[in-house]
C-alpha positions as CSV (number, residue, x, y, z in Angstrom):
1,X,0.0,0.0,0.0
2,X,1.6,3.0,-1.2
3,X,1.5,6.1,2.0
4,X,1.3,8.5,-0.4
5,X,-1.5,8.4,-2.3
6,X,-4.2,10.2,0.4
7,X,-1.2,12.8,0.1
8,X,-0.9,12.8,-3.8
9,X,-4.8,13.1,-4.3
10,X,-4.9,15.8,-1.4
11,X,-2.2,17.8,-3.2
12,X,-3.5,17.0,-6.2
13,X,-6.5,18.3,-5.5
14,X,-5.4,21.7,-4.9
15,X,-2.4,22.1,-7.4
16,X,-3.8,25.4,-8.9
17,X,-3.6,26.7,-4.7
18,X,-0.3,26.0,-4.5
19,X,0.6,27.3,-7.4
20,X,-0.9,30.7,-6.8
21,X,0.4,30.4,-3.2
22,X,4.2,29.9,-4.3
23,X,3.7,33.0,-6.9
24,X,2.7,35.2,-4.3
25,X,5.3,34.1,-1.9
26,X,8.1,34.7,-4.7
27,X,6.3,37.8,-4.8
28,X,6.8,38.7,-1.4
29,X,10.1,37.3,-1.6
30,X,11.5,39.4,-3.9
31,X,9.8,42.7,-2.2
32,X,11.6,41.5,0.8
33,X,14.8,41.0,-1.5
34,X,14.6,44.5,-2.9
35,X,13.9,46.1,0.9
36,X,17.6,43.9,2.0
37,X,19.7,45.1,-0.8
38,X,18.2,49.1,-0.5
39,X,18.6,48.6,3.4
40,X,21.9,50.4,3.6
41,X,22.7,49.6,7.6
42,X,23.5,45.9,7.0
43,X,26.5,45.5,4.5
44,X,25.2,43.3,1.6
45,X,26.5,39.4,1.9
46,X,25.2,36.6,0.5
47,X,22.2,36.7,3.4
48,X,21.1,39.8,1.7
49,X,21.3,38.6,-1.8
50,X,20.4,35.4,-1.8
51,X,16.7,36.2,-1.5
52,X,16.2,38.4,-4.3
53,X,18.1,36.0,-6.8
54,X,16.2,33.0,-6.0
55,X,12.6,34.5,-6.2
56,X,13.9,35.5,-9.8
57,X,15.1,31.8,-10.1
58,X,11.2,30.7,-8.8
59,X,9.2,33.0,-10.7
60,X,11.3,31.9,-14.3
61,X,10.5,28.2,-12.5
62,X,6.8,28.9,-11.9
63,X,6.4,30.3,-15.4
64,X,7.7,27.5,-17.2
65,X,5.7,25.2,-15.7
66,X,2.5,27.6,-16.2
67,X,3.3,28.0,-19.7
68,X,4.1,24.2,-20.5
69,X,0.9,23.8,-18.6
70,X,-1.6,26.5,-19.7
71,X,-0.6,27.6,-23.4
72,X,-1.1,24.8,-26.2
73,X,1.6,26.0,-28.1
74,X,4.2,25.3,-25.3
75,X,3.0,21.7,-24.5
76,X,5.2,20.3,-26.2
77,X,7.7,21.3,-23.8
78,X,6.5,19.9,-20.9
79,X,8.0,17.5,-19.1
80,X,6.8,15.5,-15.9
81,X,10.1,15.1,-15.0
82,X,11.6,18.5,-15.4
83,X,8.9,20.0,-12.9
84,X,9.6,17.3,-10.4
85,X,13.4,18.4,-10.4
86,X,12.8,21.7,-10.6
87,X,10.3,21.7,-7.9
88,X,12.8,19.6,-5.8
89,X,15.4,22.0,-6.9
90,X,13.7,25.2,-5.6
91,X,12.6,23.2,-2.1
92,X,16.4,22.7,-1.6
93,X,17.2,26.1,-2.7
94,X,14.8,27.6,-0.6
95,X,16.0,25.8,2.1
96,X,19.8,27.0,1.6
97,X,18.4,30.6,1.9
98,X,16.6,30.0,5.3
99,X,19.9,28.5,6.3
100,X,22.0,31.2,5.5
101,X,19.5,33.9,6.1
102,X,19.4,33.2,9.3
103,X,22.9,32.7,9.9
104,X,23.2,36.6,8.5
105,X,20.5,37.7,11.2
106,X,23.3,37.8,13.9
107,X,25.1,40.4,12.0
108,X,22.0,42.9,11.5
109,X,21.7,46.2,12.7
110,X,18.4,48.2,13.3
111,X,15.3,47.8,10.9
112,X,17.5,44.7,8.7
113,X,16.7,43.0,11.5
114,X,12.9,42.8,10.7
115,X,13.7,42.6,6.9
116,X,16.1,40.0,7.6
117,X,13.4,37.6,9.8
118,X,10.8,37.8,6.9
119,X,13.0,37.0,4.6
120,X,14.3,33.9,6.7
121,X,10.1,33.4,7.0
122,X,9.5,33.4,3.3
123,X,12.3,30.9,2.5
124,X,10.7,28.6,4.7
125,X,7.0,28.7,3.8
126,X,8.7,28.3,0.3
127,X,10.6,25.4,1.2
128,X,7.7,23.7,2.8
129,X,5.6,24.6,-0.1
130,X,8.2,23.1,-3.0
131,X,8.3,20.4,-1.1
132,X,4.6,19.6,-1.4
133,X,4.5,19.8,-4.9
134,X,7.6,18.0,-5.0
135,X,6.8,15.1,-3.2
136,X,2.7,15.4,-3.9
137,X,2.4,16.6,-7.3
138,X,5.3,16.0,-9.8
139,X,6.8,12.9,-8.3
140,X,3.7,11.2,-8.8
141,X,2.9,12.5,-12.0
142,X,6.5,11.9,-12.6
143,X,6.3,8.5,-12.2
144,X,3.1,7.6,-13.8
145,X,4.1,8.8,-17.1
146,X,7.0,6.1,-17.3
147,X,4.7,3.2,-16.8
148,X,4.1,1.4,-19.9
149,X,0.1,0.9,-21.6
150,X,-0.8,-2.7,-21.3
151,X,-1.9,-3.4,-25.1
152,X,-5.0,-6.1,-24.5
153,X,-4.5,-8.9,-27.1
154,X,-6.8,-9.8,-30.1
């Protein structure tokens, strides 16, 4: 009995959700990037970066897969398992900047801070997030699409 499968049809189930969900926590993400790098009392490091780059990194993600998913005259290049590695690719991703965001909180100074702790917030619910459609959506799909049609014989 596969433990998955009450998960798969739950996720499954509300794939256009999540989708919208990870878009507007990009969104967010990269606000909260943009407010890091303009913040001028915390000297710009990789914890201040990092944010902005990968919601740029997510959002070209999110619109492949909307495009490959959405417009017929992209179908063609979608791929089951390109969105399972890329949505297993942004979960790890994501979680690398949560890591390392919060590793640059020590060093903040005033209102970074703040800035700093959302950011550090939005890599997580992003990592979480990736790693439902990861494990939920595109792994199954994934691995459907490799199993062979039984032909019935004459």
């Amino acid at each position: 009995m596969n433990p998955f499968a009450a998960f798969f049809a739950f996720a499954d189930r509300f794939n256009r959700t999540i989708h919208i969900t990870q878009a507007v926590l990009v969104l967010g993400a990269f606000i909260t990037g943009c407010a890091l790098l303009a913040d001028s009392s915390m000297p710009r490091s990789r914890s201040t970066t990092l944010v902005l780059v990968y919601s740029i990194k997510s959002a070209l993600f999110l619109f492949y897969q909307y495009l490959t998913t959405h417009v017929d005259r992209f179908r063609r290049f979608a791929s089951p398992r390109a969105n399972f590695f890329l949505d297993a690719l942004d979960c790890l991703l994501w979680f690398t900047a949560f890591i390392i965001s919060c590793m640059g909180g020590k060093r903040c100074v005033g209102s970074s801070c703040t800035t700093i702790g959302i950011a550090a917030a939005f890599a997580l619910l992003l990592t979480v997030s990736y790693f439902i459609t990861a494990v939920g959506i595109s792994w199954p799909k994934w691995r459907s699409s490799k199993k062979v049609q039984q032909m019935d014989q004459v």
